[in-house]
N, C-alpha and C positions, 0 to 999 in steps of 0.2 A: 504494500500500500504506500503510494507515493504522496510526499507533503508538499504544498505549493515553498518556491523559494521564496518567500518571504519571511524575514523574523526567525529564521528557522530553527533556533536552540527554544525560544518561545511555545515554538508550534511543538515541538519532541517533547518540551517541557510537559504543554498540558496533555498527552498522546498518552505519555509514561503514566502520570496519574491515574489517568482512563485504564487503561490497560491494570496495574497494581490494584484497582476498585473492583473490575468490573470482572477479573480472572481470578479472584478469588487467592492472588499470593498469599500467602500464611506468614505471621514473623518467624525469621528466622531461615526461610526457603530463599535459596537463590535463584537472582532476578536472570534479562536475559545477558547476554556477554554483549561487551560495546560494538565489536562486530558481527551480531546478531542483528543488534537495533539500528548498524548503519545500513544493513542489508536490508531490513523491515522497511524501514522510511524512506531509503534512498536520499540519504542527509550525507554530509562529511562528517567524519570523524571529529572535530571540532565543536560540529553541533552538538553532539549525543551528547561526548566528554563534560559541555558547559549544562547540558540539561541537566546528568547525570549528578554534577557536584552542584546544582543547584537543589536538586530531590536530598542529599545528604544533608545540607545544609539544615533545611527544614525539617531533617530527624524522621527521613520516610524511607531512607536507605542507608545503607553503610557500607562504603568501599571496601575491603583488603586487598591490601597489593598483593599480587600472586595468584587470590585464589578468585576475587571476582565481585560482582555486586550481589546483594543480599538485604532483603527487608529486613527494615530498623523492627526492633524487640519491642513491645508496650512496653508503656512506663518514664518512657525515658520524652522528657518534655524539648519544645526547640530549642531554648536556652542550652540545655546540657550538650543538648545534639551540637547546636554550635561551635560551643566549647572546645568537645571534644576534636570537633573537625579543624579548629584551627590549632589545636596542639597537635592531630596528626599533619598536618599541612604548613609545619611552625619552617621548614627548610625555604621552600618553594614560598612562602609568601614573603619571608624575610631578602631571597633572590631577586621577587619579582617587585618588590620593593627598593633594592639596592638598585636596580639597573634605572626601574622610573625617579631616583632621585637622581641620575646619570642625565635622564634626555628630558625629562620634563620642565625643569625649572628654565633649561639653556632654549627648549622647543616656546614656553612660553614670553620670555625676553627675547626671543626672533619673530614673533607674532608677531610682539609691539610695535616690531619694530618697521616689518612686512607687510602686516596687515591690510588689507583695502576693504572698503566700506562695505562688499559682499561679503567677505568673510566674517568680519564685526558684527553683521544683520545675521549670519549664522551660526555663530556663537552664544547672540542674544537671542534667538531664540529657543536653541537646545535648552539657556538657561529656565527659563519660562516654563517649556516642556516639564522639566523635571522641578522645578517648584508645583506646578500641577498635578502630578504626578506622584510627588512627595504630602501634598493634601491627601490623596485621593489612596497615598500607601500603598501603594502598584510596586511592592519592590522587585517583581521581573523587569517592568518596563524602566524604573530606574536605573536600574545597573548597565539598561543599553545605551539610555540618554546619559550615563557618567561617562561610558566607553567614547562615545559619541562626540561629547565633550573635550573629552582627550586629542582624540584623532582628528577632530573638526579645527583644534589649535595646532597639531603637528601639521595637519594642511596648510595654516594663514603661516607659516616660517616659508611657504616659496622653496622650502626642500624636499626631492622627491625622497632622497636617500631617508633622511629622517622620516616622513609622513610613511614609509613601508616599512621602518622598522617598527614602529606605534601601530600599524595594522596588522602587524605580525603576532605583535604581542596582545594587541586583544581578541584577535580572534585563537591567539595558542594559549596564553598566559591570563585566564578572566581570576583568578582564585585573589591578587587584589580589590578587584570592584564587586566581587562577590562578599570577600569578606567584610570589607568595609563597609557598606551599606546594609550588614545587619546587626553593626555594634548599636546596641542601643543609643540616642539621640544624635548620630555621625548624620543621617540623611540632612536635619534641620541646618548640621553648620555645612556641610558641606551646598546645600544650596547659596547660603551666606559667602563660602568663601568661593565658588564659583562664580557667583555675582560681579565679587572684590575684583576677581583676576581678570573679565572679561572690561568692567570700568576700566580697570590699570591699562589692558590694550587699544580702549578707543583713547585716553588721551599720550597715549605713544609712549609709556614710561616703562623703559625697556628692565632697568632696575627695579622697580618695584614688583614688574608683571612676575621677574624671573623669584623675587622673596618673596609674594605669596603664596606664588607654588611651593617655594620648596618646605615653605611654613605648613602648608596644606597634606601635604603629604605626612612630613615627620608627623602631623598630630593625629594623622590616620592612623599610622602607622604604631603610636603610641598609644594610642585607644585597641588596638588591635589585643596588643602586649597586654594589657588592662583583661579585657575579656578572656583571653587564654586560660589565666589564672581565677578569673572571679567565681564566687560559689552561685549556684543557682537561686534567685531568690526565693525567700519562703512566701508560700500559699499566704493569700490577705482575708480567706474565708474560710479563715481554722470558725470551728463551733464553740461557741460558748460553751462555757464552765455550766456543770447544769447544780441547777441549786437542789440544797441538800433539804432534807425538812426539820433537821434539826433545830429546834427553837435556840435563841441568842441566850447568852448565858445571862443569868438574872444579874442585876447590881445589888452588890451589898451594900448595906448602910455602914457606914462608919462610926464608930462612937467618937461624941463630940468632946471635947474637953472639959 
């Protein structure tokens, strides 16, 4: 069964869910192999890959390397599932990290610097998108309007060499814009500092555009680090204490003096 090319880790996205619902997976049973589901869809491997660690993400599967995909166990909430995925994924997001604080901040001081008024008009409105977007908690269609964002800025630097390394890495390398848009309260700033960087390049401030990037990042990147470690928060609809029928203990009188 073939998926139209549009969006297409989106479209696997919702495909996989259908499928894990509607076929009765059991937790614990393993799912199909990636070269199953590239063959199913007639998708690239890219696509499946970002579907795939987007399901994990939400604690609806669980990768092992080696042996394959496999439905997530009951019990285990998105938060832990998170968690966990970014301590398994702690090498590869800290790499894919290290290289975007390499071309991003220099990709976005070449904007500045480059830029022409179409490119500006397409940057503001990827931003727009995804404050929309970030209302409305779409975090699939987030993570394509962050990617977007990225690529749409290695485009206005006028370098093709740059603009295909940046499309390289978001369509091989998503496990940063994945992860970062599900740390709790990142989507809110990062619309704010997305804002910031795309101001910086309409009024040509090659310096500033290139510090808020790389501001932007490191604090992704330290909220990241943050979650790794954090414990799951506790339930806010624990039961009340039930009351006893024990009557309150009587007062005694005192003698007076």
């Amino acid at each position: 069964m073939a998926i139209q090319k549009e969006r297409l880790s989106d479209q696997v996205l919702t495909e996989l869910k259908k499928i894990i619902t509607e076929k009765g997976f059991a937790p614990g049973q393993k799912f199909y192999s990636e070269q199953e589901l590239v063959s199913m869809f007639n998708v690239s491997r890219s696509s499946v890959r970002e579907a795939v660690r987007l399901l994990e993400v939400a604690g609806m599967v669980t990768v092992k390397q080696g042996k394959g995909v496999f439905i997530a166990e009951p019990g285990q909430g998105e938060h832990q599932a998170f968690s966990e995925w970014l301590r398994d994924n702690e090498t590869s997001l800290e790499e894919h990290f290290e290289m975007r604080l390499i071309i991003d901040p220099k990709a976005a001081g070449y904007a500045a610097k480059k830029a022409d008024s179409t490119d500006i008009l397409k940057l503001d409105e990827i931003c727009e998108n995804f404050r929309s977007h970030a209302e409305q908690g779409n975090i699939v269609d987030m993570i394509k309007l962050d990617e977007q964002f990225h690529l749409q800025l290695a485009k206005s630097t006028k370098n093709r060499t740059l603009f295909m390394i940046m499309k390289t890495m978001t369509e091989s390398l998503p496990e940063g814009w994945i992860s970062s848009l599900h740390v709790p309260g990142r989507i809110e700033k990062s619309v704010h500092e997305h804002r910031a960087i795309v101001e910086a390049i309409m009024l040509h401030d090659q310096g500033l555009a290139e510090k808020l990037m790389e501001d932007h990042l490191k604090t992704a990147l330290s909220e990241i680090h943050l979650s790794m470690h954090e414990p799951a928060p506790k339930p806010t609809n624990e039961p009340a204490p039930k009351p006893t029928n024990e009557p309150a203990p009587e007062k005694k009188d005192t003698p007076s003096d």
